[in-house]
RODO-2510 file (C-alpha; in nm, 4 decimals, decimal comma):
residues 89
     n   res          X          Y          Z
     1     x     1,9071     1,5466    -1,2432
     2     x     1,5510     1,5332    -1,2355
     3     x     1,2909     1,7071    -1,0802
     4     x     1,2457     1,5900    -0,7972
     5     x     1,6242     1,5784    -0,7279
     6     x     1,6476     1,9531    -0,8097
     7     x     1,3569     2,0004    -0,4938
     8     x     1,5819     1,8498    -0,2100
     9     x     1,3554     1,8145     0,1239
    10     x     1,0394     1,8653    -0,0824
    11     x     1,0973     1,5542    -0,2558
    12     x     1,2059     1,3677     0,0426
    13     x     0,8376     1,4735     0,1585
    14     x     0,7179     1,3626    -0,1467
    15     x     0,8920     0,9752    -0,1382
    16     x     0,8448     0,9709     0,1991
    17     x     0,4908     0,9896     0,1678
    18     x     0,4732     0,7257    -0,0575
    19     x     0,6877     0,5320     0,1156
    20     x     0,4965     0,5531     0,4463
    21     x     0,2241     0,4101     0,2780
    22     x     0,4006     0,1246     0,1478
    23     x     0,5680     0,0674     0,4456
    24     x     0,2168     0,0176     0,6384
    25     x     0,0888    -0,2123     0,3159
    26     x     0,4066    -0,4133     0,4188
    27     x     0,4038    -0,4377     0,7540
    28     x     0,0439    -0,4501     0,8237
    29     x    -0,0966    -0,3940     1,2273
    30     x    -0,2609    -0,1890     1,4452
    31     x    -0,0326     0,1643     1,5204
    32     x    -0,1048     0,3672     1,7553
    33     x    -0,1899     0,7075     1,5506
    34     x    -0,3093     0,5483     1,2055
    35     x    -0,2147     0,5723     0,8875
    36     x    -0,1195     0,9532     0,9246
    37     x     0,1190     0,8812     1,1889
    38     x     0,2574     0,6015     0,9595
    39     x     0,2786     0,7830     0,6682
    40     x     0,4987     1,0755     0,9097
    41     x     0,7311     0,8133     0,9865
    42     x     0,7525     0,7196     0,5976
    43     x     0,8576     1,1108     0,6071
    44     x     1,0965     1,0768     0,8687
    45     x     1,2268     0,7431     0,7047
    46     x     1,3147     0,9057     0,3691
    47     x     1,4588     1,1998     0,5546
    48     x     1,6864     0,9402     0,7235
    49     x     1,7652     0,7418     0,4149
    50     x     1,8433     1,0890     0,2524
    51     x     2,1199     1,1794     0,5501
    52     x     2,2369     0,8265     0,5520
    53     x     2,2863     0,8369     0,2074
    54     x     2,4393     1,1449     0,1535
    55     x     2,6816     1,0258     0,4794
    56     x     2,7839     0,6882     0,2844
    57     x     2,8268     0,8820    -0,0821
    58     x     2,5367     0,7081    -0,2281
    59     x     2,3478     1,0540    -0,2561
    60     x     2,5040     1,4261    -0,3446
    61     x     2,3704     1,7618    -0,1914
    62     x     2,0733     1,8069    -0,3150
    63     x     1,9627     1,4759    -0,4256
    64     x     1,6676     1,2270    -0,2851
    65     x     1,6800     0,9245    -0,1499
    66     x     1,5827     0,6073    -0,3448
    67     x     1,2422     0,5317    -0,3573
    68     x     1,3659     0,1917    -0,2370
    69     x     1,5864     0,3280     0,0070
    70     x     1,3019     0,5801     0,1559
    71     x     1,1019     0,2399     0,2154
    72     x     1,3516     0,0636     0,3921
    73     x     1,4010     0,3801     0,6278
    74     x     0,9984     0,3924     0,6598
    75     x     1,0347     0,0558     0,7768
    76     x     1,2943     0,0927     1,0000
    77     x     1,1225     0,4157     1,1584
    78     x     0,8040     0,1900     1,2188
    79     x     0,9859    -0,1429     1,3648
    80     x     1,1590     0,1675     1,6372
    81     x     0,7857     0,3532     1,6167
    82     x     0,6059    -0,0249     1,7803
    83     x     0,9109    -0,1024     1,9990
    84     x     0,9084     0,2020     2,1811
    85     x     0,5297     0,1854     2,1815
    86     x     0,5578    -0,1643     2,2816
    87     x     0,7687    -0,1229     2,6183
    88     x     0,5244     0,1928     2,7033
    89     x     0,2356    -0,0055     2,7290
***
């Protein structure tokens, strides 16, 4: 286990910061909020591919989501993020 494994939630934070980023780089447009709200959801995404993870057995207690996995989730997060923006408006 490495590091960031050992850390839990803290490195969920830490993917899922990166990962918010990426996600915005990837799906480019205006958001409501900016990149800060984007890179929150990123957050929330890897905290969501954590728990979905851990739910399927790809993850143990403990562990962090994929780096790949956390970016998927960001991206999900923001497709949900503009749809529910979307019918607001």
């Amino acid at each position: 286990m490495g590091y960031l494994a050992d850390h839990g939630v803290v490195a969920w934070l830490i993917i899922g910061l990166l990962a918010g980023g990426i996600a915005k780089l990837l799906m480019p447009g205006k958001d409501p909020g900016g990149c800060i709200v984007t890179i929150l959801l990123g957050i929330a995404g890897a905290l969501l591919a954590g728990f979905l993870g851990k739910a399927v057995g790809w993850y143990q207690d403990g562990e962090a989501a994929g780096f790949l996995a956390a970016i998927v989730g960001a991206i999900l997060i923001l497709i949900v993020y503009r749809l529910v923006l979307r019918r607001r408006g």
